[in-house]
C-alpha positions in Angstrom: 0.8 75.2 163.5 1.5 76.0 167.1 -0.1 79.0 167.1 -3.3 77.1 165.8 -2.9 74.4 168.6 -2.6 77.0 171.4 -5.6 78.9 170.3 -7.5 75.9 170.3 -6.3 74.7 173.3 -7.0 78.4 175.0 -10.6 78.1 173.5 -11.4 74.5 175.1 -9.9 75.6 178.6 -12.0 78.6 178.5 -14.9 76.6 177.4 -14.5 74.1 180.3 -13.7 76.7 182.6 -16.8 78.9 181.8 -18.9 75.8 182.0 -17.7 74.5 185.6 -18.2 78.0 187.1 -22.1 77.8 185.5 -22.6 74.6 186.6 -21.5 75.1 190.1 -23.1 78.2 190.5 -26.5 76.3 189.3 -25.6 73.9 191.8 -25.5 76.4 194.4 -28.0 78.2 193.7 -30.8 74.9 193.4 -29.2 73.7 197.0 -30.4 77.5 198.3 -33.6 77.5 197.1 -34.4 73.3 198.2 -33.1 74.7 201.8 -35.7 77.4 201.9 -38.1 75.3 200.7 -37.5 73.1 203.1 -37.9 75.4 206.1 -41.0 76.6 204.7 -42.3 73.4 204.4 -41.2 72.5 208.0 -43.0 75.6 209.4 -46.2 74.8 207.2 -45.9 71.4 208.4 -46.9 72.7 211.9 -49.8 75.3 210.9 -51.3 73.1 207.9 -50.7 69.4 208.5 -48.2 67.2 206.8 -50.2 66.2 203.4 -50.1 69.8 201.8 -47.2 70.8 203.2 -45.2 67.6 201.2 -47.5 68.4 198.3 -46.1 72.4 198.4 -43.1 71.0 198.8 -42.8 68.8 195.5 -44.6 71.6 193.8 -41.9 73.9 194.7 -39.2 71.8 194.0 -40.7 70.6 190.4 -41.2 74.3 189.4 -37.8 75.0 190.4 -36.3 72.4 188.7 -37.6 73.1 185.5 -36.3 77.1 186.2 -33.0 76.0 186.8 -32.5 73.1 184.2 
């Protein structure tokens, strides 16, 4: 019986423990990609005008979105 309990409990903390370090690392990564985003939109902002530069932006950052969820 114990031995049951413990490999179940080894199995869940490895479960939760795998999926906080992919979740974070999403995180991190989605958080790098809006920041560059965002400075390319910034820079556009000047040459372009602000109208397409918001609209690269939210296509951008739908597109990513969808490749990170």
């Amino acid at each position: 019986m114990n031995n049951k309990k413990s490999g179940k409990n080894w199995s869940k903390d490895f479960t939760l423990d795998f999926l906080k370090k992919f979740i974070v690392s999403n995180i991190i990564a989605i958080i790098v990609y809006f920041v560059i985003t965002a400075i390319a939109a910034y820079i556009l902002n000047v040459i372009i005008g602000a109208a397409a530069t918001l609209a690269i932006f939210i296509i951008i950052c739908v597109i990513l979105f969808f490749l990170f969820t």
